[in-house]
N, CA, C and O atoms as a GROMACS GRO file, in nm:
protein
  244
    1UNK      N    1  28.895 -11.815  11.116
    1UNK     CA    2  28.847 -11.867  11.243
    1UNK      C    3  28.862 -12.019  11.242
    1UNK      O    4  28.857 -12.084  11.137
    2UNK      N    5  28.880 -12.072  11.359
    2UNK     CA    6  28.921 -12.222  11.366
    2UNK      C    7  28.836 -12.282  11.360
    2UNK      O    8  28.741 -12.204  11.351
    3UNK      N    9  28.797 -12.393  11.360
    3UNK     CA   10  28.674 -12.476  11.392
    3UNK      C   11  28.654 -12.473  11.534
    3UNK      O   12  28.542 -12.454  11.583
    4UNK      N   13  28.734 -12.487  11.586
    4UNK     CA   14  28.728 -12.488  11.747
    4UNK      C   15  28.610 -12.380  11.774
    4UNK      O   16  28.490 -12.395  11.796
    5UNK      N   17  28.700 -12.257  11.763
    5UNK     CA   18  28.607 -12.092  11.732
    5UNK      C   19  28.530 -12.118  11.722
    5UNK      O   20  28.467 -12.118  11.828
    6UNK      N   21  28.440 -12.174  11.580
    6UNK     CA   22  28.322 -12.139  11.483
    6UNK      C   23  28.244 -12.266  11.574
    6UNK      O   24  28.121 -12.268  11.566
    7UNK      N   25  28.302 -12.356  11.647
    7UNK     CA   26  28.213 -12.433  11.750
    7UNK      C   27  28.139 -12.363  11.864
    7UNK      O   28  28.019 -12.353  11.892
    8UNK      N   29  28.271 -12.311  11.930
    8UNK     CA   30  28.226 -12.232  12.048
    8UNK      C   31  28.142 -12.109  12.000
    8UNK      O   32  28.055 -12.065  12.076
    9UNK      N   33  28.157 -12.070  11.918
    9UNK     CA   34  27.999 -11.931  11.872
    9UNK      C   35  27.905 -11.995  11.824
    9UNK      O   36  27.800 -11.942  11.861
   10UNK      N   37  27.885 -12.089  11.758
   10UNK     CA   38  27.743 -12.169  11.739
   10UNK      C   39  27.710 -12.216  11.879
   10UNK      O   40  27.592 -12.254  11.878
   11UNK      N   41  27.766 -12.230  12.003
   11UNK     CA   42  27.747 -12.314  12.131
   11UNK      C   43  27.669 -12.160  12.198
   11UNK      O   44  27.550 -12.160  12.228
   12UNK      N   45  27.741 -12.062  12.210
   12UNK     CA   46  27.774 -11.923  12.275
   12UNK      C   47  27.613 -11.873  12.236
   12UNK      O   48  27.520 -11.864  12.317
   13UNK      N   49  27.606 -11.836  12.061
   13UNK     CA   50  27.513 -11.794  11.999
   13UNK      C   51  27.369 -11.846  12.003
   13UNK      O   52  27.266 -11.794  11.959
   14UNK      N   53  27.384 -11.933  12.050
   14UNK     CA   54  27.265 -12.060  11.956
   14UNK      C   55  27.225 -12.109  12.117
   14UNK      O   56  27.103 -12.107  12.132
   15UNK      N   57  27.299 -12.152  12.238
   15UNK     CA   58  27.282 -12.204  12.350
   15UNK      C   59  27.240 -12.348  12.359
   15UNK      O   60  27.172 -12.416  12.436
   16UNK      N   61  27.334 -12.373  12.209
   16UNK     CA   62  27.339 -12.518  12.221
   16UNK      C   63  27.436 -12.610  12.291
   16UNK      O   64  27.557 -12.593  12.274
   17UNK      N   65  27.391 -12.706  12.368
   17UNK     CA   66  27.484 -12.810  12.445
   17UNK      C   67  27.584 -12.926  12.411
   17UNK      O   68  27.579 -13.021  12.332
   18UNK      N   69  27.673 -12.882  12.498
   18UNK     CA   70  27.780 -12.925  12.463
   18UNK      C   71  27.748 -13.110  12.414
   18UNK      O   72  27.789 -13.178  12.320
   19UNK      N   73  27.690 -13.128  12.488
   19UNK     CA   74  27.621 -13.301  12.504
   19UNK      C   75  27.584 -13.324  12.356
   19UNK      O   76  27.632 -13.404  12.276
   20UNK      N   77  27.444 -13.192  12.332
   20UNK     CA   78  27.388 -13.231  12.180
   20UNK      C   79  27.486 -13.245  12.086
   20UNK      O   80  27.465 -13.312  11.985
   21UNK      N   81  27.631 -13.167  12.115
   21UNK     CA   82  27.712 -13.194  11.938
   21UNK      C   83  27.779 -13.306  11.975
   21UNK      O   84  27.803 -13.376  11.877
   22UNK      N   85  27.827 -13.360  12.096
   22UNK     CA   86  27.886 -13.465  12.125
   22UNK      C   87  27.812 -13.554  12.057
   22UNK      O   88  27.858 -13.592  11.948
   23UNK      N   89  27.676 -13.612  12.105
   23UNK     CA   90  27.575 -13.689  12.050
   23UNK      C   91  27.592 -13.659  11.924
   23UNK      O   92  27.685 -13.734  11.892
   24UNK      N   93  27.566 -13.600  11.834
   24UNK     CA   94  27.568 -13.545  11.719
   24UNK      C   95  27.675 -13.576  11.647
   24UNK      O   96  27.667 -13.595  11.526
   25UNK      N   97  27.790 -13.584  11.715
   25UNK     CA   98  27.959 -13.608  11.627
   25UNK      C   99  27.979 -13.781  11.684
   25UNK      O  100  28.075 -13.851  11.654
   26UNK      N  101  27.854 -13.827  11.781
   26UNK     CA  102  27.918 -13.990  11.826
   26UNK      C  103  28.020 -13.994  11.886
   26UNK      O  104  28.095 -14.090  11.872
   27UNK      N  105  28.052 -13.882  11.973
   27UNK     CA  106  28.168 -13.887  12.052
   27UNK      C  107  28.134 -13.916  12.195
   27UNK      O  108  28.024 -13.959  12.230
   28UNK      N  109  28.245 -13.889  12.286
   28UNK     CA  110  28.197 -13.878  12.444
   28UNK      C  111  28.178 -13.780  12.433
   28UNK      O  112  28.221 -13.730  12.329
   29UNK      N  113  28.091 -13.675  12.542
   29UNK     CA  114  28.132 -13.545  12.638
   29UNK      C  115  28.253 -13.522  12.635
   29UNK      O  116  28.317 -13.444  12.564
   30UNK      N  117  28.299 -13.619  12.745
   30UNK     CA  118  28.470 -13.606  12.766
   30UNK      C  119  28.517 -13.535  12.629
   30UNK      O  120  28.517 -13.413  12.613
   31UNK      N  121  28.562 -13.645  12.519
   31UNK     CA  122  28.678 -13.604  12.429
   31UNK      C  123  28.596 -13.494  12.357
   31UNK      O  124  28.665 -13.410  12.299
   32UNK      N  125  28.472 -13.478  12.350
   32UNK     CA  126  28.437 -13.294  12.307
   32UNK      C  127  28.480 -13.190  12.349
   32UNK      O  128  28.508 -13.096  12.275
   33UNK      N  129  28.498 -13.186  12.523
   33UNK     CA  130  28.513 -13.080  12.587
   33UNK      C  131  28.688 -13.093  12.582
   33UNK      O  132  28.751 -12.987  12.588
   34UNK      N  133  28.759 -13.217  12.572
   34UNK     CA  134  28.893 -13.195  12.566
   34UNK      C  135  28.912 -13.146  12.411
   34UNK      O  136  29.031 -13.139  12.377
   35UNK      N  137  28.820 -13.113  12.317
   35UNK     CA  138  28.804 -13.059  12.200
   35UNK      C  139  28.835 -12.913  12.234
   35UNK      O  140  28.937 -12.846  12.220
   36UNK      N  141  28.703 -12.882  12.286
   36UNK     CA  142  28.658 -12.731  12.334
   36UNK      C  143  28.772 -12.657  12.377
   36UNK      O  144  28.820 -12.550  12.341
   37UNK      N  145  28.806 -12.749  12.473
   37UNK     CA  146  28.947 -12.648  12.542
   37UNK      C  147  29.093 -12.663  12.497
   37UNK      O  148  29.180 -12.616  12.570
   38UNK      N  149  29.126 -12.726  12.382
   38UNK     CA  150  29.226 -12.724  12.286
   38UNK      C  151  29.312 -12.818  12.359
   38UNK      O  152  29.426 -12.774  12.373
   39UNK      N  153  29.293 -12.926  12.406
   39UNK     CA  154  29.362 -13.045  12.453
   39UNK      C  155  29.398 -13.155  12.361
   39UNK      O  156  29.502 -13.220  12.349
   40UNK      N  157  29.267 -13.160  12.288
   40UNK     CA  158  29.264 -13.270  12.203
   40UNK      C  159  29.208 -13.276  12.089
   40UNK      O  160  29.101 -13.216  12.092
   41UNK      N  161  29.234 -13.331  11.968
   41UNK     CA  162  29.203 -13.284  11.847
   41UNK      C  163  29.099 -13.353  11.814
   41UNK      O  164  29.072 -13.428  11.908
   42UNK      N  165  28.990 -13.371  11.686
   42UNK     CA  166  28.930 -13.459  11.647
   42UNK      C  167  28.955 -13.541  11.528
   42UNK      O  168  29.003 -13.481  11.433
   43UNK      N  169  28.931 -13.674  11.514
   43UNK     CA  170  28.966 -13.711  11.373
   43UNK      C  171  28.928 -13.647  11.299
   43UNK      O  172  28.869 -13.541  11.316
   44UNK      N  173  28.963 -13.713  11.174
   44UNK     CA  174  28.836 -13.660  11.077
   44UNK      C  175  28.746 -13.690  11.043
   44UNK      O  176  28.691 -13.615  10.963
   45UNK      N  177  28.676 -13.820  11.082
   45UNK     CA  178  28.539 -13.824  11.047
   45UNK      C  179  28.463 -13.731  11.126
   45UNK      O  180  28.348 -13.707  11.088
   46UNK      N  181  28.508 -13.675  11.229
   46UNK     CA  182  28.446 -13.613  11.366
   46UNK      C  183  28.442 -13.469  11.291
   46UNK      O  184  28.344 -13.394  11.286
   47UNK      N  185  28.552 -13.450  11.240
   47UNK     CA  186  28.562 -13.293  11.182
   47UNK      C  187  28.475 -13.260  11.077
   47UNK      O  188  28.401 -13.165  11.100
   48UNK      N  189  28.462 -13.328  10.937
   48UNK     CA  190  28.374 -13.391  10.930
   48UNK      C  191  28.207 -13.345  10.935
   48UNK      O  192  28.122 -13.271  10.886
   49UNK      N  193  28.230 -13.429  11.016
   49UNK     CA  194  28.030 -13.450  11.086
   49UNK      C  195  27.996 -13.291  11.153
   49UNK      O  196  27.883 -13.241  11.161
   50UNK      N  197  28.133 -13.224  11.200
   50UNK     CA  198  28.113 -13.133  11.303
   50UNK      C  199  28.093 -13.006  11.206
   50UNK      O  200  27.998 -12.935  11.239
   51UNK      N  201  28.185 -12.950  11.056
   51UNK     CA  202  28.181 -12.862  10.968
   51UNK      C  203  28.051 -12.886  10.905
   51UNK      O  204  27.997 -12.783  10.866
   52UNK      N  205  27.978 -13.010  10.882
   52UNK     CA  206  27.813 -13.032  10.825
   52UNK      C  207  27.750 -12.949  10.898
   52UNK      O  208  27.699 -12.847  10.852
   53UNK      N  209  27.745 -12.984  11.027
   53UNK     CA  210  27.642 -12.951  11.169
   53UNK      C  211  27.658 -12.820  11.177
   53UNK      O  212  27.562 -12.745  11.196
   54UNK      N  213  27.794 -12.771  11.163
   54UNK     CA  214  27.787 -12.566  11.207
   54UNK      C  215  27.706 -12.553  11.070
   54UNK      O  216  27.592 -12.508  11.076
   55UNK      N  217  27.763 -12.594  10.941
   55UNK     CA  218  27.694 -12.507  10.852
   55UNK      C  219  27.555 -12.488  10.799
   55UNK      O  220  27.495 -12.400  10.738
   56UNK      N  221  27.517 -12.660  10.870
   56UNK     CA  222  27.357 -12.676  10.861
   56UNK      C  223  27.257 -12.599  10.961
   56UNK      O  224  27.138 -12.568  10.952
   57UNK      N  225  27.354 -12.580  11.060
   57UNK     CA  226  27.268 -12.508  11.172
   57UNK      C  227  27.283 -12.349  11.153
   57UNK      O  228  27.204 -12.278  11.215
   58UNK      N  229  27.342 -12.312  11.104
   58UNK     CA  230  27.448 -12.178  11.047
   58UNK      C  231  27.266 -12.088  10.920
   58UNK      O  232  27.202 -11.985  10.902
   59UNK      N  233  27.280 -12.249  10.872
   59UNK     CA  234  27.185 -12.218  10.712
   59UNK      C  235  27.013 -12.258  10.800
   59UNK      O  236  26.925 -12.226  10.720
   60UNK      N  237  26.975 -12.293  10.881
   60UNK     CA  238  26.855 -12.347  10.913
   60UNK      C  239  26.792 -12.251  11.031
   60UNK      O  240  26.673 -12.259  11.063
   61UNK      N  241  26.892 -12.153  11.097
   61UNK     CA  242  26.848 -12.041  11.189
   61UNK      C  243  26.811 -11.872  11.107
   61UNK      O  244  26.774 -11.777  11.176
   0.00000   0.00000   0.00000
């Protein structure tokens, strides 16, 4: 599963907002959701911050 994926089912599953991981990764909205919908990639510090956050939230529910 992609990260992309394993984003959108922690979002899907969990009914967490798109805003909170933005905030969370220090990004815009914008370049998250051009994330979400496979437009645009993330660095890697973003990737990163974003594989911590699924697996911490993954391990803390």
């Amino acid at each position: 599963m992609t990260l992309k994926e394993r984003t959108q089912t922690i979002i899907d599953e969990f009914g967490i907002k798109k805003s909170f991981i933005a905030k969370k990764l220090g990004i815009s909205n914008a370049l998250f959701s051009l994330f979400i919908n496979g437009k645009q990639p993330l660095q890697k510090p973003e990737i990163e911050k974003l594989e911590m956050f699924i697996e911490g939230y993954k391990t803390n529910t």
